[in-house]
N, C-alpha and C positions, 0 to 999 in steps of 0.2 A: 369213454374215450376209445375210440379208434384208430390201431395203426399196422402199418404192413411187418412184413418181418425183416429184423435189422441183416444188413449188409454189413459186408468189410471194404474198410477205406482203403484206397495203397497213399494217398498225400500225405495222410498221416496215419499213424498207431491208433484207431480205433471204430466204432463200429456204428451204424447210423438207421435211425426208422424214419419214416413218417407216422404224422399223430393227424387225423383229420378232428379239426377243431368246428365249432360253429360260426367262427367267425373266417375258417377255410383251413386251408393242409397246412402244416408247418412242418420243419425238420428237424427234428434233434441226433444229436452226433456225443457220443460215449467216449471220452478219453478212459484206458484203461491205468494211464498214470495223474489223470486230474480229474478229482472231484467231479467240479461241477459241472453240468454237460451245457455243449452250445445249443442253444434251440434260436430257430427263425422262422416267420412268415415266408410265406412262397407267393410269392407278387403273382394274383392272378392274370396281367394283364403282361409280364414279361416272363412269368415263370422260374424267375433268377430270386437269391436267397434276402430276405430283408433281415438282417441277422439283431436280435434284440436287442437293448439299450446295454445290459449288462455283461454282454458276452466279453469274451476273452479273445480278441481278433490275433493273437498271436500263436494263442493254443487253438485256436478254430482258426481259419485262414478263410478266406473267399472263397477259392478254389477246392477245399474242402467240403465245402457246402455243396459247390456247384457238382463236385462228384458223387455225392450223396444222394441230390435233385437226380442226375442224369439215372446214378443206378436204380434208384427206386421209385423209377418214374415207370407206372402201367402194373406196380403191384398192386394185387387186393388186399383191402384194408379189411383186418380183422382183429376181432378183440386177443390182446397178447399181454402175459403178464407181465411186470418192469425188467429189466435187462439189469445182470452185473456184468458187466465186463472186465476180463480177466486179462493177464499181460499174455498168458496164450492163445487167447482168443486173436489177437493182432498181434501178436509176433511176427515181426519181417524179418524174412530173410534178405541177402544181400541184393540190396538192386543195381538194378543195369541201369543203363543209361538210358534207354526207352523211359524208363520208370521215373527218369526224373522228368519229365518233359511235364510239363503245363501248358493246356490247354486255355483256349480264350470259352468262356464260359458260352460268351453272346454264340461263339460259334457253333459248339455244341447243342445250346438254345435253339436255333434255324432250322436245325436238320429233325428234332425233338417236334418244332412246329411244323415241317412239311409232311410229317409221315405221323403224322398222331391221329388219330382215327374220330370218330362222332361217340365212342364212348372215354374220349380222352388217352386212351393206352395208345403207346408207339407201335404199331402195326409194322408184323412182320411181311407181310403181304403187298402194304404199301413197298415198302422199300423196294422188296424186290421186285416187281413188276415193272417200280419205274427204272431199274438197274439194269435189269432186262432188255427193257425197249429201246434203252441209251446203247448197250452192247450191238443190239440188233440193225440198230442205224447209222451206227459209227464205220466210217469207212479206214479207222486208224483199227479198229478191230479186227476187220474183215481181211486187213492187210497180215497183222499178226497173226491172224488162224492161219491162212494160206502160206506163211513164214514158219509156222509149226512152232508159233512160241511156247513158253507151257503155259497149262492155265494160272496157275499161280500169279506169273507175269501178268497175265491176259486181264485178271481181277484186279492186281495192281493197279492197273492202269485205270481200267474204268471205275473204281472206285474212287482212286486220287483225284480224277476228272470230273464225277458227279459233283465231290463235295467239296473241291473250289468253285462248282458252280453254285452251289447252293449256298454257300456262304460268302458268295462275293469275296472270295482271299485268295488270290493265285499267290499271295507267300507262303500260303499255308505249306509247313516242309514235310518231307515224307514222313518222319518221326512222330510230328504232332498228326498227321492223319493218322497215323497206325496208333496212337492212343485214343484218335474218337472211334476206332470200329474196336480198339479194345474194351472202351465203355458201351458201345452197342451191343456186341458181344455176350457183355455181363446182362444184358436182359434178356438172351436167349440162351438157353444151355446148350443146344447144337449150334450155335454160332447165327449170328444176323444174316451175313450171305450166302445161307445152307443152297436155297433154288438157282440163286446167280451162278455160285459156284456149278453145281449141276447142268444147268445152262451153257456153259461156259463149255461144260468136257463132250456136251450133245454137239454143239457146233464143230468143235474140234475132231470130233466122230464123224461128222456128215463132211466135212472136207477133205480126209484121208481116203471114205470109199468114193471120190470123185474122181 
């Protein structure tokens, strides 16, 4: 059996791998206060969680699962021996209100299948290139450089605006976007929009010695 190395949930108190099986990936998910652990199929055809016959949908949620798929989506599977998970290991500190926010799975799912690469992994490169090219063609950009926004704004924006593009949701709120680039995020350790960002301070550079 094969699986990647477990993550930490924030939806709920505990910790999560994948297991690549022969009949395809699945997830299991470690409560450190229950026994028995959630495990599901990973539908290869939407990539959302098919959670087993016996699971505990109350101690595993949907949404659990589906942050478990997004985190440990593009790690490599290697042989790892069983996991105990401890109340320290997931010990939460107090959350914020960002922290409660839930995400729509399918939406998270979209952006997952636009930038996911020919070996399957979420491409960091994808993403930013095409964040780049959107920055570079946007005339609501070109207006903010030359307004001296900060960049920070500057990301805001074209982040917010890719990824109602990409998931067909202009309700998407700024809240629940800032929780999908904080599960993006979690699969890079210097952050998904490291070049965008970068990007972002070059152009704001080049229009100051204009």
């Amino acid at each position: 059996m094969l699986r990647t190395k477990a993550v930490k949930l924030s939806v709920i108190p505990a910790m999560a791998f994948r297991v690549k099986l022969p009949a395809g990936p699945s997830i299991t998910i470690q409560r450190a206060d229950y026994e028995q652990p959630g495990i599901a199929a990973i539908s290869r055809t939407s990539g959302e969680a098919i959670p087993a016959a016996n699971v505990n949908l109350k101690m595993y949620p949907m949404e659990a699962f589906a942050e478990a798929i997004a985190k440990t989506n593009g790690l490599t599977y290697k042989r790892q021996k069983g996991i105990k998970v401890s109340k320290e290991m997931v010990k939460e500190e107090k959350k914020t209100v960002e922290e409660e926010i839930v995400i729509d799975s399918k939406d998270y799912q979209k952006i997952i299948d636009k930038y996911t690469d020919k070996t399957g992994k979420l491409s960091y490169d994808l993403i930013n290139k095409d964040f780049i090219r959107f920055a570079k063609s946007s005339s609501v950009v070109r207006d903010m450089i030359a307004e001296k926004k900060t960049a920070a704004k500057i990301r805001d924006y074209i982040v917010a605006n890719k990824i109602r593009n990409i998931t067909d949701d202009d309700d998407l709120s700024d809240k629940e976007i800032k929780k999908i680039v904080e599960l993006l995020d979690a699969t890079y350790a210097k952050g998904i929009f490291k070049d965008l960002n970068n990007e972002i301070r070059k152009m704001l550079s080049s229009s100051k010695k204009k």
